[in-house]
C-alpha positions in Angstrom: -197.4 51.4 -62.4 -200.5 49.7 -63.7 -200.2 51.7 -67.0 -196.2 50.0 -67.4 -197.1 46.7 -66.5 -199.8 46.4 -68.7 -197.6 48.5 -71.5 -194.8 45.4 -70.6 -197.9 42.4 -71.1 -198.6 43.7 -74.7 -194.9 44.3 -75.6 -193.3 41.3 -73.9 -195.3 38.7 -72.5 -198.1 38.6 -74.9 -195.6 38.1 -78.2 -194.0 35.5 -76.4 -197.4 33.5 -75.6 -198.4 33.7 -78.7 -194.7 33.5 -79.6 -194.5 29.8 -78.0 -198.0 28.8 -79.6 -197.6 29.3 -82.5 -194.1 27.6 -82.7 -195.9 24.7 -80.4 -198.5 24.5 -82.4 -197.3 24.6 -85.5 -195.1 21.3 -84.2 -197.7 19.6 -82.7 -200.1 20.2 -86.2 -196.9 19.3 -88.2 -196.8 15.9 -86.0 -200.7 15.6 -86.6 -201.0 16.0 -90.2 -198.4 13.6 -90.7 -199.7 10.4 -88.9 -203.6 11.4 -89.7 -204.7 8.6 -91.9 -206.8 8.8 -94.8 -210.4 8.8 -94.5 -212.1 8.0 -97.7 -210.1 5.5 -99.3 -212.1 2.6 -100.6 -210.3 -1.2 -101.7 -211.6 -2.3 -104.9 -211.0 -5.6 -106.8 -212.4 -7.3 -109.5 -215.7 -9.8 -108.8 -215.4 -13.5 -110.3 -219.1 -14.9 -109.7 -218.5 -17.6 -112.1 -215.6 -18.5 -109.0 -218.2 -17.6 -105.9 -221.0 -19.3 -107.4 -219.2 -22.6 -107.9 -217.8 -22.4 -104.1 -221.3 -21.6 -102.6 -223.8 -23.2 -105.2 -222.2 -25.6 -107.0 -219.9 -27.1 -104.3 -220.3 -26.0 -101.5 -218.1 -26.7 -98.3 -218.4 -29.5 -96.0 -220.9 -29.3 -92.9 -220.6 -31.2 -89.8 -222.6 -32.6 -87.2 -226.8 -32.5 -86.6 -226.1 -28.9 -88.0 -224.2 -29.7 -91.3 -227.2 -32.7 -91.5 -229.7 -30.2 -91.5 -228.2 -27.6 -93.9 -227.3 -30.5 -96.0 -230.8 -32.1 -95.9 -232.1 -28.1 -96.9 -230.1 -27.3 -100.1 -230.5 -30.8 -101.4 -234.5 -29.7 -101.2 -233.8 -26.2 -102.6 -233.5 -25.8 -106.5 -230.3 -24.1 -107.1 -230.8 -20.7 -108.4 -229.0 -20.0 -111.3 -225.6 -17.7 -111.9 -227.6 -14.3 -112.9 -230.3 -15.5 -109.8 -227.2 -15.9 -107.7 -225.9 -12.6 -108.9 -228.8 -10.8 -108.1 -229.1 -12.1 -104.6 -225.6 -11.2 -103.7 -225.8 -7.4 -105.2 -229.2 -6.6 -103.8 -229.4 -3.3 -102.1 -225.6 -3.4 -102.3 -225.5 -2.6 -105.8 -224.0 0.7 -107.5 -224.1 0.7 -111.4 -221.1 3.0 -113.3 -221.6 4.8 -116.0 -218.1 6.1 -116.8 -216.2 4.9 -119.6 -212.9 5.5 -117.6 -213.6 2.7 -115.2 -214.4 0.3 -117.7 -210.5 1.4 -119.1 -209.2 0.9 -116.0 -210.5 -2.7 -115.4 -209.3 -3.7 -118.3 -206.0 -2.5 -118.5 -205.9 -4.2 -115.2 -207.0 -7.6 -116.5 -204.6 -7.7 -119.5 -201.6 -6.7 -117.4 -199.9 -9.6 -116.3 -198.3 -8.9 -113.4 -201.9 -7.8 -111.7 -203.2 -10.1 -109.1 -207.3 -9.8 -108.6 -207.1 -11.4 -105.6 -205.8 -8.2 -104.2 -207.3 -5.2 -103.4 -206.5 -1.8 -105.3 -207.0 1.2 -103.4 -208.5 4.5 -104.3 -209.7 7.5 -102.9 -213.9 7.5 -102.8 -213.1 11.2 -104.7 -211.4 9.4 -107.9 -213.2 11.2 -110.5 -213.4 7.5 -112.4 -215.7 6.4 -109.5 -219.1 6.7 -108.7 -220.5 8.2 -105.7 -220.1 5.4 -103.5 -222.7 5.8 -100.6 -222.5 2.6 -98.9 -219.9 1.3 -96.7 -219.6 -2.3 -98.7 -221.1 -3.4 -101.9 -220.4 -4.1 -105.6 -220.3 -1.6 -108.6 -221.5 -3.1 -111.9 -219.9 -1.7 -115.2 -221.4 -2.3 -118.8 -219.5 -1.4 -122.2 -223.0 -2.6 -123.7 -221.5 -6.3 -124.9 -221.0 -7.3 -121.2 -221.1 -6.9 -117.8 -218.7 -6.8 -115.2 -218.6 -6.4 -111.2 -216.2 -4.5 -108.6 -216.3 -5.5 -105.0 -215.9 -2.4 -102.8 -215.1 -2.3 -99.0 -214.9 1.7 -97.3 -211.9 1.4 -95.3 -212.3 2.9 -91.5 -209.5 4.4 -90.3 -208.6 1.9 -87.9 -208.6 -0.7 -90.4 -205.8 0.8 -92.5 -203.1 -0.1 -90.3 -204.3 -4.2 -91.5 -204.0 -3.5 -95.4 -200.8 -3.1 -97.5 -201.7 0.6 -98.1 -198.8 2.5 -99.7 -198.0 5.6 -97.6 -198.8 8.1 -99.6 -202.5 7.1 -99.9 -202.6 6.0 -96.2 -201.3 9.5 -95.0 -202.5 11.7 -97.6 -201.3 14.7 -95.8 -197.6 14.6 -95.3 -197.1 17.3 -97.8 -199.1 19.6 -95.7 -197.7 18.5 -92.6 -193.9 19.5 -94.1 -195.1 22.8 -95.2 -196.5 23.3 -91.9 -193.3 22.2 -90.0 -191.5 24.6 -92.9 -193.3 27.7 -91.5 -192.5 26.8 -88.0 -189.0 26.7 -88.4 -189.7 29.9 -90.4 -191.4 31.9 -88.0 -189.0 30.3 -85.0 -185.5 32.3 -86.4 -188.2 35.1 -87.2 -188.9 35.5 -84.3 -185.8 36.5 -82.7 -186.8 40.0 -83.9 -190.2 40.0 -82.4 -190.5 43.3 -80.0 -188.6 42.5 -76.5 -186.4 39.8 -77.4 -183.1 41.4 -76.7 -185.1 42.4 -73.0 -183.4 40.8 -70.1 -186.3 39.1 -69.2 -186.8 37.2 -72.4 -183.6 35.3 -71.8 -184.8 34.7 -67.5 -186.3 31.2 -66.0 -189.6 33.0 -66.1 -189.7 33.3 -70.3 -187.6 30.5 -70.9 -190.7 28.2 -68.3 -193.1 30.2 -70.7 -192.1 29.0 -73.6 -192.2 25.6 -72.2 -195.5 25.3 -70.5 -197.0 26.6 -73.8 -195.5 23.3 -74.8 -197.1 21.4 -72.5 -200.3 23.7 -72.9 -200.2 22.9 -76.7 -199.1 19.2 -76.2 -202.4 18.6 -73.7 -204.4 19.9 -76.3 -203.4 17.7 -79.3 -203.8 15.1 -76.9 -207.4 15.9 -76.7 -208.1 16.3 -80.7 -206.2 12.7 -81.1 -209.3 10.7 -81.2 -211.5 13.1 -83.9 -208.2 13.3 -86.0 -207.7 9.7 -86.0 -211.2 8.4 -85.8 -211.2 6.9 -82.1 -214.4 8.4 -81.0 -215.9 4.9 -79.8 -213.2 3.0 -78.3 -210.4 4.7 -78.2 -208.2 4.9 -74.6 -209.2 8.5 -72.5 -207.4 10.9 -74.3 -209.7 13.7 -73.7 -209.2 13.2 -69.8 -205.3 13.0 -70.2 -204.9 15.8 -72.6 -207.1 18.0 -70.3 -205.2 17.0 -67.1 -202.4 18.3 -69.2 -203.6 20.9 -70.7 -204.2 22.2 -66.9 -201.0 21.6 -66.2 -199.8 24.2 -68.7 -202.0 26.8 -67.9 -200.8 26.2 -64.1 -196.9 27.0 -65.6 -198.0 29.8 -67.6 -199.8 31.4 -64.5 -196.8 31.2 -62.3 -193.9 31.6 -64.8 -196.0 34.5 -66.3 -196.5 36.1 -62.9 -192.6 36.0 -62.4 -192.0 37.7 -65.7 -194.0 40.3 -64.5 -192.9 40.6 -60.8 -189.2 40.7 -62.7 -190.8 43.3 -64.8 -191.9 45.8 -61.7 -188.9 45.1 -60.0 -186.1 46.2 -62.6 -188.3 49.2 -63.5 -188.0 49.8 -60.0 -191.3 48.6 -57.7 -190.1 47.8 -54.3 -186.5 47.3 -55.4 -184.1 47.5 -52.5 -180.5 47.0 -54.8 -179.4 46.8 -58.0 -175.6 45.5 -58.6 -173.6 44.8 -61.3 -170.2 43.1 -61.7 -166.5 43.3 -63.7 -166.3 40.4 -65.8 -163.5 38.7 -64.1 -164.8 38.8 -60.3 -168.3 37.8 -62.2 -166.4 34.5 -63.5 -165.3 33.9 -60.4 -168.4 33.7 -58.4 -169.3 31.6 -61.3 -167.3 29.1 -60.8 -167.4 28.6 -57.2 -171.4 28.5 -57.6 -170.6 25.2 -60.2 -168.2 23.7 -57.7 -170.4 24.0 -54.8 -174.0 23.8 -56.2 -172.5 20.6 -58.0 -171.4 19.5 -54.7 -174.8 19.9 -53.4 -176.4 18.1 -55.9 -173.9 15.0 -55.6 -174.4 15.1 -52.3 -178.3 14.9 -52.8 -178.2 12.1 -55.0 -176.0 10.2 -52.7 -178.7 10.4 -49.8 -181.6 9.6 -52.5 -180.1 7.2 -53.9 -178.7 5.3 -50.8 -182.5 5.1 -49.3 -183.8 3.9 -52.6 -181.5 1.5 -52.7 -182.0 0.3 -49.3 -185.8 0.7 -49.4 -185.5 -1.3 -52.8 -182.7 -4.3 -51.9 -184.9 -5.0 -48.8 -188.5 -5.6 -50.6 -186.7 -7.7 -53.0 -184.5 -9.8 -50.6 -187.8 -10.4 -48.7 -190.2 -10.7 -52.1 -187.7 -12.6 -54.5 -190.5 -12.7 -57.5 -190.4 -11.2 -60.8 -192.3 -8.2 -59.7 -190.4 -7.5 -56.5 -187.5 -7.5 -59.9 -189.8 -5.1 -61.8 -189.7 -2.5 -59.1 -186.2 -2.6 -58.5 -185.4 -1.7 -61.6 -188.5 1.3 -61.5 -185.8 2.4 -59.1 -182.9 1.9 -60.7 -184.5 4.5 -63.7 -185.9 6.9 -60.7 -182.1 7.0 -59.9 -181.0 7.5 -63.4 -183.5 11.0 -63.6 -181.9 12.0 -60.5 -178.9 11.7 -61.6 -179.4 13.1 -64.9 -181.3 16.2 -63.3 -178.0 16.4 -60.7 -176.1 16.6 -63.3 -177.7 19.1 -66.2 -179.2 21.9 -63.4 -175.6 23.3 -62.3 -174.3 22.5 -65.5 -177.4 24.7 -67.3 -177.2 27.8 -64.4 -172.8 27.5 -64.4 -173.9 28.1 -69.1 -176.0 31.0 -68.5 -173.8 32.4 -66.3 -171.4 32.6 -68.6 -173.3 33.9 -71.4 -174.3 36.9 -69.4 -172.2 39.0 -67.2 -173.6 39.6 -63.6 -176.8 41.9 -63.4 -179.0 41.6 -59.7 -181.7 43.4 -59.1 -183.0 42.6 -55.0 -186.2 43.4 -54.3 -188.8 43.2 -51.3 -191.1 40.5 -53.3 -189.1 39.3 -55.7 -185.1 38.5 -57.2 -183.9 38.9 -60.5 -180.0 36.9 -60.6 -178.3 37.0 -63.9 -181.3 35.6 -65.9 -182.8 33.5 -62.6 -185.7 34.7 -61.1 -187.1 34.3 -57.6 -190.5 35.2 -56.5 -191.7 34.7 -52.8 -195.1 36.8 -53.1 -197.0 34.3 -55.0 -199.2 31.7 -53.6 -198.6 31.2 -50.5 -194.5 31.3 -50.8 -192.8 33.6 -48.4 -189.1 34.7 -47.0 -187.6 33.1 -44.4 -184.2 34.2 -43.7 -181.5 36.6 -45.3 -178.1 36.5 -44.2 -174.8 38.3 -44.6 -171.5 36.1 -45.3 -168.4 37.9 -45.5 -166.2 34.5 -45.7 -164.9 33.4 -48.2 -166.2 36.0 -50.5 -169.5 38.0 -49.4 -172.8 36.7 -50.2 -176.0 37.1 -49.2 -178.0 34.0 -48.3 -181.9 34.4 -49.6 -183.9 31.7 -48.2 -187.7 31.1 -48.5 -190.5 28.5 -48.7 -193.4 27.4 -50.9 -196.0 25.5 -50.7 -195.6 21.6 -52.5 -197.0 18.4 -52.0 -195.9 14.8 -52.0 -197.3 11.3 -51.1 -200.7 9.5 -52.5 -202.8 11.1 -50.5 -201.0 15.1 -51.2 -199.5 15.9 -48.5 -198.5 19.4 -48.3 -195.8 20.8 -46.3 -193.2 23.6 -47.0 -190.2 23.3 -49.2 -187.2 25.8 -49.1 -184.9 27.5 -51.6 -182.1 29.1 -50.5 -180.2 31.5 -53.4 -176.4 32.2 -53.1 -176.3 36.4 -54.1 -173.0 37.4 -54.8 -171.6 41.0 -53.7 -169.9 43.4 -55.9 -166.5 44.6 -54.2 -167.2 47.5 -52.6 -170.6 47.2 -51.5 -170.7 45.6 -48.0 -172.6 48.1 -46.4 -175.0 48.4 -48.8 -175.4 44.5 -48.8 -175.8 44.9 -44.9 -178.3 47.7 -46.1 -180.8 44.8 -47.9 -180.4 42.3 -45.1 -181.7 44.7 -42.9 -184.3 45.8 -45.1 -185.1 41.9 -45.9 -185.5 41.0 -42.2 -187.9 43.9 -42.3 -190.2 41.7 -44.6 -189.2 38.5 -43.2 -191.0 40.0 -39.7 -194.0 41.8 -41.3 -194.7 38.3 -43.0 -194.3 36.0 -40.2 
């Protein structure tokens, strides 16, 4: 049996891990690659020191008070240095003379064009080829065309700052392209991938692959959490995204572990390991026992939200009858969306269980450890879950009532305490005595357990 299980890991569950990373993945990279801002882009414009000398030199601002008296008491006892003096004071160790004759082109094109404004700042990429290297993070680059000289002011632009300049997008986010091609090839490899090995298998279309696929989600999720701040330069104060993304990132690995566990408990039981009976159903009684299942787990759930809601709304209506301030108003409405999600979940669980029913026609496979019903599959062998009780109901159609616990946790300070599942098993006409048959042998676990 070890042999087929691990036969059913590399045929089945290993293509769809790598199945749901890659598909993950290549979202999350796609979602990456399109918001990671550029890196080395550098605003240039052009430098009027005739302009900055006159403002600083020449006429300088006002000062006021004993500490405008004193600057004002200092330059008048300075000589004023001249504009090449000046200019050479400014530029020191912050200078960066160009040699290329296309940069000297583009500044003037740009200074005959009349609809260019040099008070704004044009931005390249540090890698222009008309550039120097530019090796310091602010600064000025002088260009000669051996008649005169004229000056660039350069600022590097951190990432963080970009969001503050009128950047257009396609210098901003310089990878967008990429980030298309790579959401291309997702989508790609996703209708590909209906032809991987084991995707007609039953249990690629169960809870157990379908929880897979979605905890490689969150798995994948958690870790792009986690790479946020070196793709997006928020190394020194950015919020704690490496804690978040690896509380996440446990998460997933806690769903793949269980769900992936179920797949293979499914696995062992359909190719017989432990399995007590397996029944199949006509069509018609099968779309029968569908509908009643709606109707009455729809019920349920209405019935659930009713009680929920009623004690949230009384818990809620009395703190803010007694509180009456805006945040006694806050947390009302808190509760108001908590009612929302419960309704919505009411809602889409029967409504997603009474869909796959329909899609596939009744196949049960009962086991000692472990359920497989239509596509749903229930495990009480793993971590601490166990049965509790399986009964026989003849009226008004026979079923079998599965019921057992797990282990969950609630409350601030996790308290643990057992939660039960019970699982409506319908029985094919004709096979009453074999359904008494499992309860018997199910009781036989219940008391070997307990």
């Amino acid at each position: 049996m070890a042999g087929v299980l691990l036969k059913f890991f590399r045929r089945l569950i290993l293509p769809r891990i790598l199945n749901s990373f890659i598909i993950s993945a290549g979202i999350c990279a796609a979602v990456l690659f399109w918001w990671w801002p550029a890196a080395d882009l550098v605003s240039i414009q052009p430098m009027n020191w005739s302009a900055e000398y006159k403002n600083k030199i020449v006429s300088p601002k006002n000062y006021f008070g004993i500490t405008g008296f004193a600057k004002r008491i200092t330059s008048s006892d300075n000589p004023k240095p001249t504009l090449q003096e000046f200019i050479h004071q400014q530029t020191r160790d912050r200078l960066i003379i160009s040699t290329s004759d296309a940069l000297t082109s583009w500044l003037r094109q740009k200074l005959s064009d009349p609809l260019f404004d040099p008070d704004k700042p044009v931005f390249l990429n540090t890698t222009h080829p008309m550039l120097p290297d530019i090796h310091l993070p602010f600064g000025y680059i002088e260009i000669s065309d051996h008649t005169q000289k004229a000056y660039l002011e350069f600022n590097r632009l951190e990432p963080d700052e970009l969001s503050n300049k009128n950047i257009p997008t396609h210098l901003r986010f310089p990878h967008r392209t990429l980030a298309l091609l790579i959401l291309g090839l997702t989508l790609v490899w996703f209708f590909m991938a209906k032809f991987l090995p084991g995707s007609k298998n039953i249990i690629a279309h169960s809870t157990a692959a379908t929880g897979t696929s979605v905890f490689m989600g969150i798995f994948t999720a958690g870790t792009t959490v986690m790479l946020l701040p070196f793709f997006y330069g928020w190394i020194n104060d950015s919020p704690p995204f490496v804690f978040v993304g690896g509380f996440i990132v446990i998460l997933g690995i806690i769903g793949l572990f269980m769900f992936g566990y179920q797949m293979i408990a499914a696995y062992a039981l359909i190719n017989g390991k432990q399995l007590i009976a397996h029944w199949t159903f006509d069509p018609e009684q099968w779309r029968i026992f569908t509908e009643k299942e709606y109707s009455t787990e729809k019920n349920e759930k209405r019935l659930m939200l009713v009680v929920i809601s009623g004690i949230i709304l009384l818990v809620g209506g009395i703190f803010w009858l007694i509180m009456r301030d805006k945040a006694a108003g806050i947390v009302f409405l808190v509760l108001l969306g908590v009612i929302a999600i419960i309704a919505f979940v009411a809602v889409i669980v029967p409504w997603l269980t009474y869909r796959r029913n329909l899609k596939q026609t009744g196949d049960i496979y009962i086991g000692k450890n472990c359920l497989y019903l239509n596509g749903a599959i229930h495990t009480w062998s793993f971590a601490g879950a166990r049965l509790e009780d399986a009964k026989l109901v003849l009226k008004p159609s026979p079923l079998i009532n599965i019921t057992y616990t797990y282990w969950t946790s609630a409350g601030r300070n996790f308290y643990f305490y057992r939660q039960a599942a019970t699982v409506r098993v319908p029985v094919p006409e004709g096979k009453r005595e074999e359904a008494r048959a499992v309860v018997n042998q199910l009781e036989e676990v219940i008391f070997a357990s307990h």
